[in-house]
MOPAC internal coordinates of N, CA, C and O (Angstrom, degrees):
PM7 1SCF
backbone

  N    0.0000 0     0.00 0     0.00 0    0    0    0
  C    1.4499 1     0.00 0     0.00 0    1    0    0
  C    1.5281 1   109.10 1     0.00 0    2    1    0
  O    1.2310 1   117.86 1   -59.01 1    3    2    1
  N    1.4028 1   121.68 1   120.99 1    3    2    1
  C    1.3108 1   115.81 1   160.15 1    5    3    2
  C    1.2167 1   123.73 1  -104.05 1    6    5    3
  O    1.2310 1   121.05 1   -36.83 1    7    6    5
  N    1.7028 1   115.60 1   143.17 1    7    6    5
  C    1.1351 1   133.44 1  -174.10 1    9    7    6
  C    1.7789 1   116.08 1   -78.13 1   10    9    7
  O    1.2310 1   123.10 1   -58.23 1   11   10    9
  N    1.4040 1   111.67 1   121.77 1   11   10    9
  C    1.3718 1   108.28 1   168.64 1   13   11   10
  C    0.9887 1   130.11 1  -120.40 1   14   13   11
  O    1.2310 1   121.55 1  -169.86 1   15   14   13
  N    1.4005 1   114.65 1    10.14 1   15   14   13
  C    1.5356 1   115.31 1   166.52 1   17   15   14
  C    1.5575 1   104.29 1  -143.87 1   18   17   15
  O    1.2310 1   111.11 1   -10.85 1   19   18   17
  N    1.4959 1   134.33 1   169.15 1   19   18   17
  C    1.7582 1   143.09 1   160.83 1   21   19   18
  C    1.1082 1    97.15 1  -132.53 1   22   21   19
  O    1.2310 1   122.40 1   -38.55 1   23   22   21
  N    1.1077 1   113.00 1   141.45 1   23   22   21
  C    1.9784 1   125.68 1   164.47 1   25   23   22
  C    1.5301 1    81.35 1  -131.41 1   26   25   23
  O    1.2310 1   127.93 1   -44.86 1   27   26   25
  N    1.5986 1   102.34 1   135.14 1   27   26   25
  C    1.7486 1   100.64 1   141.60 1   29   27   26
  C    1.1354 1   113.24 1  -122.82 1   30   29   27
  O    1.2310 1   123.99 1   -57.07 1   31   30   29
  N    1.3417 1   109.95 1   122.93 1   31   30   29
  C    1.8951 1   131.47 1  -165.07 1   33   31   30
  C    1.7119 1    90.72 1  -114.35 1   34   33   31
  O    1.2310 1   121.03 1   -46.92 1   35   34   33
  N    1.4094 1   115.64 1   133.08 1   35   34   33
  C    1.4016 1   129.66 1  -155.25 1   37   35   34
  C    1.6556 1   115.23 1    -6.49 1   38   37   35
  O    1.2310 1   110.86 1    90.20 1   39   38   37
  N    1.6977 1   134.80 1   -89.80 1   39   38   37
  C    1.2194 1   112.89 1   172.74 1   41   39   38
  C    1.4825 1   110.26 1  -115.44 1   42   41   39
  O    1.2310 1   122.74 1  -137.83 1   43   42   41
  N    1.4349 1   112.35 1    42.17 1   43   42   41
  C    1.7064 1   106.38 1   166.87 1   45   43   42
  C    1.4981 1    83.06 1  -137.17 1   46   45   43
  O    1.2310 1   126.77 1   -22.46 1   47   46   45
  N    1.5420 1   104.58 1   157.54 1   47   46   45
  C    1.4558 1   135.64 1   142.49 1   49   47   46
  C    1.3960 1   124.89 1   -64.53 1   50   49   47
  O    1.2310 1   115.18 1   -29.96 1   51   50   49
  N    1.2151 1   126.75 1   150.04 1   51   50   49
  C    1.1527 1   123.77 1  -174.90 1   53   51   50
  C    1.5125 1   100.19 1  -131.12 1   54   53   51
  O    1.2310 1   112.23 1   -66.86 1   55   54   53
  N    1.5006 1   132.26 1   113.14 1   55   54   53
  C    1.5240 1   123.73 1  -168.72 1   57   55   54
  C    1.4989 1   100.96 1  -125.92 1   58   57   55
  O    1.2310 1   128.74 1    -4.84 1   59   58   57
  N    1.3814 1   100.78 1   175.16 1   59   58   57
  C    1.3620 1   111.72 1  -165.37 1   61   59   58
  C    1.9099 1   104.03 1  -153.54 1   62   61   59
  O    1.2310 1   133.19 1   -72.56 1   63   62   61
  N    1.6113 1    92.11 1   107.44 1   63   62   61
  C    1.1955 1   105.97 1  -153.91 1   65   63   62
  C    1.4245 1   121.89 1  -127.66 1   66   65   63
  O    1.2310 1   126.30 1   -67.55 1   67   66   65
  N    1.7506 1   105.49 1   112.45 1   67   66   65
  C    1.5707 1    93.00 1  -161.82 1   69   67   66
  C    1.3630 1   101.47 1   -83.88 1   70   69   67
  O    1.2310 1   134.77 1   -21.60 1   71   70   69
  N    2.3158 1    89.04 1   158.40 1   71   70   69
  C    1.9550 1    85.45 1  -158.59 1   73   71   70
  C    1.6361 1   106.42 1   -81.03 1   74   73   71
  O    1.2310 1   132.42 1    17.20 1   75   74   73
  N    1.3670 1    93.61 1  -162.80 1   75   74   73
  C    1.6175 1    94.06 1   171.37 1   77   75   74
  C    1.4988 1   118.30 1   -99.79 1   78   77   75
  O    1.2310 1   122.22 1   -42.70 1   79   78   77
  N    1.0691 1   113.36 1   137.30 1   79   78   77
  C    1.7604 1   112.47 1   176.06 1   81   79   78
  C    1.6386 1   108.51 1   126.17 1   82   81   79
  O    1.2310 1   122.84 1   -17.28 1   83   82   81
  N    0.9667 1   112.16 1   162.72 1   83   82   81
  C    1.7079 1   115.74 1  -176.78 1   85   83   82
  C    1.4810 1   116.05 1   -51.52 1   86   85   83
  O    1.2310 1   116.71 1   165.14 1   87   86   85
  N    0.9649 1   123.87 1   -14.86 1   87   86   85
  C    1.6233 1   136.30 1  -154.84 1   89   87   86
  C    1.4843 1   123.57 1   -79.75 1   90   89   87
  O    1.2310 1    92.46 1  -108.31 1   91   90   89
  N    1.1995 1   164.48 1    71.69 1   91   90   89
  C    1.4992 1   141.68 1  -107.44 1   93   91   90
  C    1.5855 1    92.90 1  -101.70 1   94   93   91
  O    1.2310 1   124.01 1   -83.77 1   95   94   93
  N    1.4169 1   109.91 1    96.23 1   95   94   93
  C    1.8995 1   125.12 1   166.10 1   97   95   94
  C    1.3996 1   119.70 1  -130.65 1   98   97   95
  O    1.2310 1   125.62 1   -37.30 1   99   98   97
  N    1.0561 1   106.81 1   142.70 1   99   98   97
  C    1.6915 1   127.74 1  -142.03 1  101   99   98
  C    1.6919 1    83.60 1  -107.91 1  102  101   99
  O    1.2310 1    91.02 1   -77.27 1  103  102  101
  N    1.0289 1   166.10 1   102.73 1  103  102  101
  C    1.1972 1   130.34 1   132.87 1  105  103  102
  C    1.3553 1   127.75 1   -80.54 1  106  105  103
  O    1.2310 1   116.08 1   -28.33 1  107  106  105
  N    1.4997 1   125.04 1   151.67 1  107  106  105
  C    1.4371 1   152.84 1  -169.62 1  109  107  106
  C    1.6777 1    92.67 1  -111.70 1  110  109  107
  O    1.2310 1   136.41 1   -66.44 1  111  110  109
  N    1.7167 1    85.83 1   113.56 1  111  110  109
  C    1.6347 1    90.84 1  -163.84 1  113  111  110
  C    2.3133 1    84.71 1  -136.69 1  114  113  111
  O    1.2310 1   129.67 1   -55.57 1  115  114  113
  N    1.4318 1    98.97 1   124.43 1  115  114  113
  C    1.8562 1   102.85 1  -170.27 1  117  115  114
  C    2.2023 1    78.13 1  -109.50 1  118  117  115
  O    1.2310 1   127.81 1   -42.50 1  119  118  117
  N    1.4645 1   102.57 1   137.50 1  119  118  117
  C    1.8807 1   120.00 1   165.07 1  121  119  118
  C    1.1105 1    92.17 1  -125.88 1  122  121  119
  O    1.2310 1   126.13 1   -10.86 1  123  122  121
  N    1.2142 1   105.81 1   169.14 1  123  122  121
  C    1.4385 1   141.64 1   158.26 1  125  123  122
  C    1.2406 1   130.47 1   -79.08 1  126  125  123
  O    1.2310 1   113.83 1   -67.08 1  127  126  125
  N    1.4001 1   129.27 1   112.92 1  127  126  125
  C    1.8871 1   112.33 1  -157.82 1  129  127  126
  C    1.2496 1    91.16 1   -73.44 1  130  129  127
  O    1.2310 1    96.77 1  -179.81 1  131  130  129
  N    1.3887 1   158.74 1     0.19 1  131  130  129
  C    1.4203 1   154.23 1  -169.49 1  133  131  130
  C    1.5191 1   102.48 1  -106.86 1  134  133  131
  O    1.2310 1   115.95 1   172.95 1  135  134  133
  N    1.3776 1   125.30 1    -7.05 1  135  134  133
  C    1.5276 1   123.00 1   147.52 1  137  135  134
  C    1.4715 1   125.62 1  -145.21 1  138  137  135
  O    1.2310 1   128.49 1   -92.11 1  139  138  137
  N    1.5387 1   101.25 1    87.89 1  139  138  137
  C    1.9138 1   110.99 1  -163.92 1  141  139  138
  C    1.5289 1   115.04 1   -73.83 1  142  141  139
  O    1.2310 1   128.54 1   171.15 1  143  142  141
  N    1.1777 1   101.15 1    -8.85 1  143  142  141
  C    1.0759 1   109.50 1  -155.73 1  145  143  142
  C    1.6841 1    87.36 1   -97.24 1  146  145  143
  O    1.2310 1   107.17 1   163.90 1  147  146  145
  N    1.4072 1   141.51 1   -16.10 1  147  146  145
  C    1.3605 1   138.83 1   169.07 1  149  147  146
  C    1.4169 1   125.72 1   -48.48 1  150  149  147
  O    1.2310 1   103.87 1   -30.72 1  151  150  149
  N    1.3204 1   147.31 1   149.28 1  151  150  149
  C    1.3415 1   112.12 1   157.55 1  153  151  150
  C    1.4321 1   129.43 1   -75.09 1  154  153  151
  O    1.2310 1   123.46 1  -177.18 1  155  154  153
  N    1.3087 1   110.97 1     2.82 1  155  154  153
  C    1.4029 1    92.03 1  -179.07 1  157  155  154
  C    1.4631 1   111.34 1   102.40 1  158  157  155
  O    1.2310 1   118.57 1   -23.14 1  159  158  157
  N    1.5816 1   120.33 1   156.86 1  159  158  157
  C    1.3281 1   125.70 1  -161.17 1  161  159  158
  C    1.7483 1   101.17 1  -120.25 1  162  161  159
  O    1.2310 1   120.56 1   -87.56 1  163  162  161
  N    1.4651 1   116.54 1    92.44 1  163  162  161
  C    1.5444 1   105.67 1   178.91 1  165  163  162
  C    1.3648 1   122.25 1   -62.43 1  166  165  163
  O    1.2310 1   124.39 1   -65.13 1  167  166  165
  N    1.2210 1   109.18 1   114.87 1  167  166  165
  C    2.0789 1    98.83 1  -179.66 1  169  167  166
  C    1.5231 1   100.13 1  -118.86 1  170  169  167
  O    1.2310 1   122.59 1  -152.52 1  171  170  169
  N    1.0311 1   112.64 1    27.48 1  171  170  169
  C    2.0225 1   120.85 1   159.19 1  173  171  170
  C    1.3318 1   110.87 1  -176.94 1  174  173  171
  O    1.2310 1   128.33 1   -32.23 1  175  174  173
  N    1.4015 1   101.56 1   147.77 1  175  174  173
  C    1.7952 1   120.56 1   171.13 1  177  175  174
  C    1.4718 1    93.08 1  -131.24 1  178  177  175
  O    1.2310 1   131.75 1   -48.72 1  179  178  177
  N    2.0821 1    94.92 1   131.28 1  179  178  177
  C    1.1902 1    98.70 1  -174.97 1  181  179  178
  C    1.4193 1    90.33 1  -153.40 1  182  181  179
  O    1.2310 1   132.25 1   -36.17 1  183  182  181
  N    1.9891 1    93.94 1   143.83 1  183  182  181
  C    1.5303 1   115.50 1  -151.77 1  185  183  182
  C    1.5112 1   108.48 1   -65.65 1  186  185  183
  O    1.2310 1   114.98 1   176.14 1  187  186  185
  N    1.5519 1   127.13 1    -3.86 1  187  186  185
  C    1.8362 1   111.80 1  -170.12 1  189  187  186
  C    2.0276 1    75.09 1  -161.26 1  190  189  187
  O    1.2310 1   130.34 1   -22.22 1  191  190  189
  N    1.4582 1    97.66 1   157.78 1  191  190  189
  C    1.3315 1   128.65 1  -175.55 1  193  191  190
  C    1.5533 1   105.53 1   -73.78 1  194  193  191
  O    1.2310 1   115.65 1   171.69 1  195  194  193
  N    1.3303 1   125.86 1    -8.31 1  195  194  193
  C    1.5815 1   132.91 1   178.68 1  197  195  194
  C    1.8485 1    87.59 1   -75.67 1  198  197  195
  O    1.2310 1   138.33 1   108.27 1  199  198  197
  N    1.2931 1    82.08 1   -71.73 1  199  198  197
  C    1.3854 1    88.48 1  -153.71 1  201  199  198
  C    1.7093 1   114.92 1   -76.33 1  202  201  199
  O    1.2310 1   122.97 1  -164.65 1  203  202  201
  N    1.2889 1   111.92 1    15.35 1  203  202  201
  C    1.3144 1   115.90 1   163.16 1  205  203  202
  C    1.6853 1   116.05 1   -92.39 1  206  205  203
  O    1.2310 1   120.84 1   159.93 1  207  206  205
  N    1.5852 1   116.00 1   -20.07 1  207  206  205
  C    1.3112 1   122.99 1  -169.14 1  209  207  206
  C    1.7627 1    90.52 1   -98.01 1  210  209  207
  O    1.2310 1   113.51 1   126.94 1  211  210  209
  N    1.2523 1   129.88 1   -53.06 1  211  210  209
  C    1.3455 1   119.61 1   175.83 1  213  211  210
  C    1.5022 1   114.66 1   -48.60 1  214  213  211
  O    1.2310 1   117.79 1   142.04 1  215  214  213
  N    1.3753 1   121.81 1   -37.96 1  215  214  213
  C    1.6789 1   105.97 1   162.38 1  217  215  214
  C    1.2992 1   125.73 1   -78.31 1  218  217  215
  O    1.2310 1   110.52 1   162.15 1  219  218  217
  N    1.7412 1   135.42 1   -17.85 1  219  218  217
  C    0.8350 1   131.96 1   160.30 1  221  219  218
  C    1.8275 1   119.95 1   -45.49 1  222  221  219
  O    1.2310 1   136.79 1   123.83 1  223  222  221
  N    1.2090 1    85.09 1   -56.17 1  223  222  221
  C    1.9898 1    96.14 1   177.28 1  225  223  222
  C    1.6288 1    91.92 1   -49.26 1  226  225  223
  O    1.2310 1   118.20 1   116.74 1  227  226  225
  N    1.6379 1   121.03 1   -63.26 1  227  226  225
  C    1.5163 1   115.74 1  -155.12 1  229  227  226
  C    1.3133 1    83.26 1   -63.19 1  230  229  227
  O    1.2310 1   101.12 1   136.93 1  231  230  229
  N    1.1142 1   151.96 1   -43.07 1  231  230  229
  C    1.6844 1   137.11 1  -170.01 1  233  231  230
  C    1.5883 1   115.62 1   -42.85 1  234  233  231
  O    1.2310 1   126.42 1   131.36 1  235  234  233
  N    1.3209 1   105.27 1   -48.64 1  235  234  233
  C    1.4058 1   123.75 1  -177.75 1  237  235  234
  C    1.3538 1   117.35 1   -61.71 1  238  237  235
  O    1.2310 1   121.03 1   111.02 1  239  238  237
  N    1.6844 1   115.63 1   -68.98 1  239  238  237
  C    1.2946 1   106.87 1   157.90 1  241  239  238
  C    1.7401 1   140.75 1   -74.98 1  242  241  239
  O    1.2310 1   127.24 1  -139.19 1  243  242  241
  N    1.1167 1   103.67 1    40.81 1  243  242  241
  C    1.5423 1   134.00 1  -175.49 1  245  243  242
  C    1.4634 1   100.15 1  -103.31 1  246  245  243
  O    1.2310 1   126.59 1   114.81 1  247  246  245
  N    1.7380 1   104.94 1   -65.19 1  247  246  245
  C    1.4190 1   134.50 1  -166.74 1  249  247  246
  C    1.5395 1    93.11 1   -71.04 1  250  249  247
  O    1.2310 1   102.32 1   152.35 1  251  250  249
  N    1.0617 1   149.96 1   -27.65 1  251  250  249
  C    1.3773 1   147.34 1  -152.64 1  253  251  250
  C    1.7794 1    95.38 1   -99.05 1  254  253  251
  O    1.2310 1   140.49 1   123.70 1  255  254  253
  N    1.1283 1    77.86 1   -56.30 1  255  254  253
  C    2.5398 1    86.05 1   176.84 1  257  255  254
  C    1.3439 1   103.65 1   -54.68 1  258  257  255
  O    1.2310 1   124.51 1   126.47 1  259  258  257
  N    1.5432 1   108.94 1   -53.53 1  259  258  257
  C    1.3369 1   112.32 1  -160.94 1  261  259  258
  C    1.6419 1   125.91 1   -74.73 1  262  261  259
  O    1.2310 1   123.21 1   157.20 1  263  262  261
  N    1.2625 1   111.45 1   -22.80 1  263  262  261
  C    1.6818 1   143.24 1   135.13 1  265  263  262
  C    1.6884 1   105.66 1   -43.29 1  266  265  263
  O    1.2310 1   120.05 1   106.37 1  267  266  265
  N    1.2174 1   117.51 1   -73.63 1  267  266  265
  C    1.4928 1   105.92 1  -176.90 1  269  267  266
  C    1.5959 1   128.60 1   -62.95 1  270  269  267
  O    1.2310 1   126.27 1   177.91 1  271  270  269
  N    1.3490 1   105.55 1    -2.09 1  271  270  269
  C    1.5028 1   133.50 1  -160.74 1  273  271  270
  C    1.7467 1   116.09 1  -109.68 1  274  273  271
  O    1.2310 1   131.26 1   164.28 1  275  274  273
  N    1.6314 1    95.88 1   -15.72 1  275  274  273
  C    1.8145 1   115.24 1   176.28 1  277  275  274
  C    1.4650 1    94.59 1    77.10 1  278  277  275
  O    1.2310 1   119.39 1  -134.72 1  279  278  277
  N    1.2809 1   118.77 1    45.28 1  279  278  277
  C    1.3104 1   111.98 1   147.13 1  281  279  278
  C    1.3766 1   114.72 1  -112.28 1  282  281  279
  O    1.2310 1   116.90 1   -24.67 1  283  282  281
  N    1.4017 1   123.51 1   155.33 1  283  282  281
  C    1.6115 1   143.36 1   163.38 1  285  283  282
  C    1.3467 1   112.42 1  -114.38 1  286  285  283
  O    1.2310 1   119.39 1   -32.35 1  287  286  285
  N    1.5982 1   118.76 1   147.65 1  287  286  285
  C    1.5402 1   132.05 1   172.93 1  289  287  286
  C    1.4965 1   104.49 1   -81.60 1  290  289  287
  O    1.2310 1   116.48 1   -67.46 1  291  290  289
  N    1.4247 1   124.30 1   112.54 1  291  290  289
  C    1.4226 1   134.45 1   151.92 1  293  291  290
  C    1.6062 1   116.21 1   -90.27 1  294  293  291
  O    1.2310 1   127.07 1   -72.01 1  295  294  293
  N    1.3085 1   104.00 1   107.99 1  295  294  293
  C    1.7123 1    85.17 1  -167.60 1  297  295  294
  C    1.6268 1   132.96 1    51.78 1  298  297  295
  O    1.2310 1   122.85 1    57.82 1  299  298  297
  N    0.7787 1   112.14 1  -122.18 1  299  298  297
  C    1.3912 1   118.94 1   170.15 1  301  299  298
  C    1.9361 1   132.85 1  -104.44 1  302  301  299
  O    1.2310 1   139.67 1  -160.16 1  303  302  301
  N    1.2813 1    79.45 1    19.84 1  303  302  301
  C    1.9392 1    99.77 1   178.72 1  305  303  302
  C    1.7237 1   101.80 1  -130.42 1  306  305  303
  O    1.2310 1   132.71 1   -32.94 1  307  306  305
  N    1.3782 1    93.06 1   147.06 1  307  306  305
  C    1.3161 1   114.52 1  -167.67 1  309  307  306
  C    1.9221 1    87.69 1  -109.43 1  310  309  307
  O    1.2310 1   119.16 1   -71.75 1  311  310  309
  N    1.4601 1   119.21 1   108.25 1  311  310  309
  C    1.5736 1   132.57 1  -178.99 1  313  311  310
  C    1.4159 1   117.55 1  -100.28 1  314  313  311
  O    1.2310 1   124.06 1   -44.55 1  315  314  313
  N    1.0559 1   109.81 1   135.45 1  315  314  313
  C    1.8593 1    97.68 1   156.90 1  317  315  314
  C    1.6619 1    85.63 1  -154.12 1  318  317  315
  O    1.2310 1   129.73 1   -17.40 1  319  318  317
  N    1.8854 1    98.84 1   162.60 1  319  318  317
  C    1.2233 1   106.32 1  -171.00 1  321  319  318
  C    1.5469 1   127.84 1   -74.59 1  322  321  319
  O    1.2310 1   124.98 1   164.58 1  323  322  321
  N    1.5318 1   108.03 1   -15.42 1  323  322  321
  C    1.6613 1    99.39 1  -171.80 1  325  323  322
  C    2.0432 1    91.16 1  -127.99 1  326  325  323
  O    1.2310 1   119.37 1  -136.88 1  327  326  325
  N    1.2833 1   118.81 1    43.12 1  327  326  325
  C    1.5872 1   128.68 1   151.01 1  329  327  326
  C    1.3619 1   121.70 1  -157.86 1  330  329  327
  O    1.2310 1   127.96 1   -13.74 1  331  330  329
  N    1.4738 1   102.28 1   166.26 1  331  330  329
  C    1.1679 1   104.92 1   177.93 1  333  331  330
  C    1.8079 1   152.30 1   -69.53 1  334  333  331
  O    1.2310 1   117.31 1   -59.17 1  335  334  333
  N    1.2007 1   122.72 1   120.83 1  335  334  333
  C    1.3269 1   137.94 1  -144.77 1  337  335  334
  C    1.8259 1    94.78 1   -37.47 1  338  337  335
  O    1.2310 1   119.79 1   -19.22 1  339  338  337
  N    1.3208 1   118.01 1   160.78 1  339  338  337
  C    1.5483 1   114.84 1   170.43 1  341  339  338
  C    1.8452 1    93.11 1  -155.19 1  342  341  339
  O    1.2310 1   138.95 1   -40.41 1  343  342  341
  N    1.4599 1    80.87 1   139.59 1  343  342  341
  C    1.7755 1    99.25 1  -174.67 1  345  343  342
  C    1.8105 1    99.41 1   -93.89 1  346  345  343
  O    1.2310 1   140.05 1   -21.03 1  347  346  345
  N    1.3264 1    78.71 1   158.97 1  347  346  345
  C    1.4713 1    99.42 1  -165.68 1  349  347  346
  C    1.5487 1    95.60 1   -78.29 1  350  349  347
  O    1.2310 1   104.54 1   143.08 1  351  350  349
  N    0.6779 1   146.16 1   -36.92 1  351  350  349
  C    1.6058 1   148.01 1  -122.59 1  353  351  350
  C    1.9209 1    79.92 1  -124.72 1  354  353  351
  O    1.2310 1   124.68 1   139.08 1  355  354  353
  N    1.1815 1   108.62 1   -40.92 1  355  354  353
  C    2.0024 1   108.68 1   174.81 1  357  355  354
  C    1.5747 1   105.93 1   -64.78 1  358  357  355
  O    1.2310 1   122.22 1   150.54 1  359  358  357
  N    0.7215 1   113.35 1   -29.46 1  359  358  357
  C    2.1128 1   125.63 1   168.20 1  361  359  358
  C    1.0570 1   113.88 1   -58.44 1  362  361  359
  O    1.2310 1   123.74 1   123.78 1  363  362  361
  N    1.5541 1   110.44 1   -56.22 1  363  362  361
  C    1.4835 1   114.62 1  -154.44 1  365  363  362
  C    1.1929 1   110.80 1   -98.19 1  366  365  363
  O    1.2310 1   112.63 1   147.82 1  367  366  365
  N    1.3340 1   131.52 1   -32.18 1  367  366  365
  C    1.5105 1   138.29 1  -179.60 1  369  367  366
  C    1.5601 1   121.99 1   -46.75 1  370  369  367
  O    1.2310 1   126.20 1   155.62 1  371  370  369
  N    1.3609 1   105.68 1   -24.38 1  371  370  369
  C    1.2731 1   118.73 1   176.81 1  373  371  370
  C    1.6422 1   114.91 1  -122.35 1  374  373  371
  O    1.2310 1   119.99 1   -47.99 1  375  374  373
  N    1.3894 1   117.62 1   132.01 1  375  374  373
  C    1.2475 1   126.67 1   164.11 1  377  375  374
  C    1.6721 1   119.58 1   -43.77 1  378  377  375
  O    1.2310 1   114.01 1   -68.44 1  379  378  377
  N    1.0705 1   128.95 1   111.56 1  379  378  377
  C    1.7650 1   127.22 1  -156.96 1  381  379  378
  C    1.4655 1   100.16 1  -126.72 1  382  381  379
  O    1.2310 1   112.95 1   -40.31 1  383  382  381
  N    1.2405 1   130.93 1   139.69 1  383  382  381
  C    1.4461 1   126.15 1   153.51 1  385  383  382
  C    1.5338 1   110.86 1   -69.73 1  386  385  383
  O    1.2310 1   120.03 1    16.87 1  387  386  385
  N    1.2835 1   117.54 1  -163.13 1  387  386  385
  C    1.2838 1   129.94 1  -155.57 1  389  387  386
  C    1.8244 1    92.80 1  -101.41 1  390  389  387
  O    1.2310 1   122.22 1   133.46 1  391  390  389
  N    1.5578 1   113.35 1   -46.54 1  391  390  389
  C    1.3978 1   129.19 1   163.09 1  393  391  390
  C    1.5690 1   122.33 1   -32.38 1  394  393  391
  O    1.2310 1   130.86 1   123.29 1  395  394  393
  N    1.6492 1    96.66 1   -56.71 1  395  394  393
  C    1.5077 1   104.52 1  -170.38 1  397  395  394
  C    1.8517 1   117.83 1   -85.49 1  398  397  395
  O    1.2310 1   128.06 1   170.75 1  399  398  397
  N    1.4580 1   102.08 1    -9.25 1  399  398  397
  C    1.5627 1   119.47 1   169.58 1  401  399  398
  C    1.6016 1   103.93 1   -69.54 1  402  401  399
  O    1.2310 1   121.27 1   126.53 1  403  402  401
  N    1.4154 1   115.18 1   -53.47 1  403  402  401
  C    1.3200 1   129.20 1  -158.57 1  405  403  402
  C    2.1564 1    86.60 1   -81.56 1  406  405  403
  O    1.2310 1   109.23 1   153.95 1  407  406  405
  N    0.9627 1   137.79 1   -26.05 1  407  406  405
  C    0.6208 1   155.72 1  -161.37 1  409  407  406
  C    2.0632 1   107.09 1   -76.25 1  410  409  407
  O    1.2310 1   141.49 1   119.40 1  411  410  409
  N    1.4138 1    75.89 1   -60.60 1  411  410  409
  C    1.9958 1   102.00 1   168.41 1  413  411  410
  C    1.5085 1   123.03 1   -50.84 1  414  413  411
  O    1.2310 1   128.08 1   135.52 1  415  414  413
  N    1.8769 1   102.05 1   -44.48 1  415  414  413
  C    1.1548 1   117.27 1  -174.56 1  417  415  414
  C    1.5526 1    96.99 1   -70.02 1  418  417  415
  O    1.2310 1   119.99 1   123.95 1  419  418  417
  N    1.5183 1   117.62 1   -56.05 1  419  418  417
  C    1.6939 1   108.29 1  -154.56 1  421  419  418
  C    1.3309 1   115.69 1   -63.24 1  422  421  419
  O    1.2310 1   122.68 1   167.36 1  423  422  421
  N    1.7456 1   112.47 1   -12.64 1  423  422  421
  C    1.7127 1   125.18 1  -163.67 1  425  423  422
  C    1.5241 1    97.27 1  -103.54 1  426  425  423
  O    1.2310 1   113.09 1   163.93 1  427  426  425
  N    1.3489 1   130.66 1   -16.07 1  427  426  425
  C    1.6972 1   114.98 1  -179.56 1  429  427  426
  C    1.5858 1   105.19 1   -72.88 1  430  429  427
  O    1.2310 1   120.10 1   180.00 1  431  430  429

């Protein structure tokens, strides 16, 4: 797998990693800098390297609201204890401003 993009968003990376095999897939893969050596948790596959690094960033500032908002990443769901669960892949699928993220958080 080669890597074509790094974000480091507080203590995970956020990479963007084309897959293996003839097929042109991007995956959006968030680790933990306290285990680098993991592969990492894919929460999107996306068809061209543009648009795999533009959701990486929206990953980041997703994770930054959603952190300030008392949510945590379980796998591939974004949790907190007194709202409702939000999938990662419901975030990312769509191009979002910074408004309509913060927006996501106050309505779950």
């Amino acid at each position: 797998m080669t890597i074509h993009y790094l974000l480091n968003c507080f203590n995970n990376q956020i990479l963007v990693k084309q897959a293996e095999g003839g097929a042109e897939a991007y995956n959006v893969n968030i680790q933990s800098n306290s285990n680098p050596l993991s592969f990492g948790n894919t929460l999107y596959t996306a068809s061209t390297k543009d648009q795999a690094v533009r959701i990486a960033n929206q990953l980041c500032e997703f994770y930054s609201l959603a952190r300030a908002n008392g949510y945590r990443l379980e796998g591939r769901t974004f949790r907190s204890e007194d709202k409702s669960d939000i999938s990662a892949e419901h975030v990312l699928k769509v191009v979002r401003t910074k408004d309509e993220m913060h927006r996501m958080l106050q309505n779950a």
